[in-house]
N, C-alpha and C positions, 0 to 999 in steps of 0.2 A: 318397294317404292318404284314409280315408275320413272323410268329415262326423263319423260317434262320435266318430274317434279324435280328428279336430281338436279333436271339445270334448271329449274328456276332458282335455286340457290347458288350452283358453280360447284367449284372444286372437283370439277367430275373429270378433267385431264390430270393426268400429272403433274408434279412440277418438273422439270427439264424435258417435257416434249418440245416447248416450244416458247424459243427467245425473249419473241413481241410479248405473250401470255405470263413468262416469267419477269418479264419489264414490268409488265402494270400490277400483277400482284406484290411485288417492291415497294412502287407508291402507293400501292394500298395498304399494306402490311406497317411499312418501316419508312416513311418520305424521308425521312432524317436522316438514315442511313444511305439512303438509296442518294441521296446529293451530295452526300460525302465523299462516296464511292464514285459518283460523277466527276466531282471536282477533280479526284484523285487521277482519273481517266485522262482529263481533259490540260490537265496539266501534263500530264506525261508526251499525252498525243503530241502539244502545239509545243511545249520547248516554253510555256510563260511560269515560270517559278510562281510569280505573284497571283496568278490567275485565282478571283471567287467567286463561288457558285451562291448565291442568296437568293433573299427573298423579302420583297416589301408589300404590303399591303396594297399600293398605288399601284407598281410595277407589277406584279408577279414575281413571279422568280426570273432570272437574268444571270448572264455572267459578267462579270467586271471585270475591266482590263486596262491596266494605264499606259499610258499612249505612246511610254515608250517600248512596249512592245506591239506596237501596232502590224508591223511587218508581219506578224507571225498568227495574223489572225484567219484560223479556215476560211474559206469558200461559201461551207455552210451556216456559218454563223451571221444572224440580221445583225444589226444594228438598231438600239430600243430608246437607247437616252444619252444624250452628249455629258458629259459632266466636268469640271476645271480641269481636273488631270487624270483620266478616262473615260471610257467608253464601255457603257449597259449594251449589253448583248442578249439576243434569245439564240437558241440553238433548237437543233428537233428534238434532239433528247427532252427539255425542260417544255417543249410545246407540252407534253405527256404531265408534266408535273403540273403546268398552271393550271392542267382542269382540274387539278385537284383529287383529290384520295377519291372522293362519291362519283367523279366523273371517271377514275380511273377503274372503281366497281362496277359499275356500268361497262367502262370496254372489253375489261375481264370477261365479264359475261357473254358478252357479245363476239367478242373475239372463242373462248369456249364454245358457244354452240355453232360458229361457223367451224369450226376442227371436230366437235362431234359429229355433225352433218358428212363433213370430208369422210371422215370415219366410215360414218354407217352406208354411205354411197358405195366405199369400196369395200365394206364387207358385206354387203346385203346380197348380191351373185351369189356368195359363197355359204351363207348362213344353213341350208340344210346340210351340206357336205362338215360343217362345224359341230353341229348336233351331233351328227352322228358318231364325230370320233367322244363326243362323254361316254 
C-alpha cells in the first residue's frame, strides 16, 4: 500500500510520537475517559476540590466551578455561563472536545500527515544512503 493511501485512513505515526496527535486520538477513541482524566488534571492543577468537567447539549462541554472558589480560577480558562452559585467555563483543552470525536478525526488526520510531511522532509536527503545499508 502506498504512503497516500496509509494516510488517507491515519494511524501511520505512533502513539507516543506526539502529545497534540496523542490528545485527539483520546477524544477520538475514548471522550469519556479522556474528561475524566481532564477533570482529574484540572483539579489537581487549580487546588478546586469541586471542580466538573461536563457536557450539555446547549453548551458543549464546560467546566463548572462555584463561586466560592473563584480566586482560584486560571488565566486560561473563558468564562461561558453565569449560573446562581457558579460559573461554566471553557478551557483549551475542552475547545478539542466540543468539535467533537468526527472533528477530532479530522485533526488526527491532519495533524498525522503534517508530521509524516516533517518526516519525509528530513529523511528524503538521506533516502539513498538508507537503502543501502538493507
Amino acid at each position: 500500500m502506498s504512503p497516500n493511501a496509509l494516510l488517507r485512513e491515519g494511524n501511520v505515526i505512533a502513539d507516543g510520537y506526539d502529545v497534540e496527535l496523542d490528545e485527539l486520538r483520546a477524544i477520538q477513541n475514548n471522550c469519556g475517559e479522556f474528561l475524566l482524566q481532564l477533570e482529574l488534571r484540572e483539579k489537581k492543577r487549580t487546588g478546586i476540590p469541586n471542580l466538573k468537567v461536563e457536557y450539555n447539549r446547549i453548551h458543549g462541554f464546560y467546566i463548572e466551578v462555584a463561586y466560592a472558589h473563584s480566586e482560584k480560577i486560571p488565566e486560561d480558562y473563558c468564562s461561558r455561563q453565569t449560573l446562581k452559585n457558579a460559573e461554566r467555563y471553557i478551557a483549551p483543552e475542552l475547545k478539542l472536545s466540543r468539535t467533537g470525536r468526527l472533528s477530532a478525526k479530522d485533526l488526527a488526520l491532519a495533524r498525522e500527515r503534517l508530521l509524516y510531511g516533517a518526516l519525509q522532509d528530513t529523511l528524503m536527503p538521506h533516502i539513498s544512503h538508507l537503502q543501502q545499508l538493507h
